[in-house]
N, C-alpha and C positions, 0 to 999 in steps of 0.2 A: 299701147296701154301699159301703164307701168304695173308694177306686181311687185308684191313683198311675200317672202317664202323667212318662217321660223321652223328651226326647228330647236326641240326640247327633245332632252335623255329622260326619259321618262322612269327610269328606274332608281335615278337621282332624288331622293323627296324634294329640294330645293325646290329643283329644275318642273318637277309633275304638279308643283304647285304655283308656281312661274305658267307652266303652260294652264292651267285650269283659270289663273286670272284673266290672262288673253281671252280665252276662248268666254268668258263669262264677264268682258268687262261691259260691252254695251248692255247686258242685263242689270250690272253694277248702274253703269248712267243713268239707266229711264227709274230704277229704281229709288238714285239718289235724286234725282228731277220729280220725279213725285212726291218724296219729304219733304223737300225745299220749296214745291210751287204750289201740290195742292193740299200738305197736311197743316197747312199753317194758316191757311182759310176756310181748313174743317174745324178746327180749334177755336177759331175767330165766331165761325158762323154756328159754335158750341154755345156761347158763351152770349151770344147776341139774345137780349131781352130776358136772361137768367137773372132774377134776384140777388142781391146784393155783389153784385159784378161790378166792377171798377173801370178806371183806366191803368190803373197799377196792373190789372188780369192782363189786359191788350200790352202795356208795355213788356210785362217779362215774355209775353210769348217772341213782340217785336227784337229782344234782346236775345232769347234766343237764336234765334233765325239769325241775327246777322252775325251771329258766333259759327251758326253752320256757314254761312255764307265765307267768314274770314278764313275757316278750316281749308274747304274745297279750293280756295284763291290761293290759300299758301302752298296749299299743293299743287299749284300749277291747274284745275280741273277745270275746263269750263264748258258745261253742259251744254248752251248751244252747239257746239264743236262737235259733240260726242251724240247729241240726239235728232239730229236733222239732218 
């Protein structure tokens, strides 16, 4: 079995904030997998049969989302990898 051992100087602020990302990054994942997959058809499904609601409403949301979408890709992230 292969095995990966970190360690951090913990009395280094860098370093104890380095190690705090690690140890909190699949928290970071399922959390950013939640804004990206289900807050953007809580919005949708906000907005669905509300009075004077458009398609302009549905695109800026669609416009945002693929701006989170191009952020996570530029930084290399990709949620499947990280939540499964």
């Amino acid at each position: 079995m292969a095995k990966a051992k970190f360690i951090f100087d913990i009395s280094d602020p860098d370093e104890a904030r380095d190690m705090m990302c690690a140890v909190k990054g699949k928290d970071m994942a399922m959390a950013l997998w939640e804004i990206l997959h289900n807050t953007k058809k809580s919005f949708e499904w906000s907005l669905d049969g509300k009075e004077g609601v458009n398609d302009t409403h549905y695109e800026l949301i669609d416009s945002i989302y693929k701006k989170l979408w191009e952020i996570t890709s530029e930084h290399g992230i990709n949620l499947d990898e990280l939540t499964n």
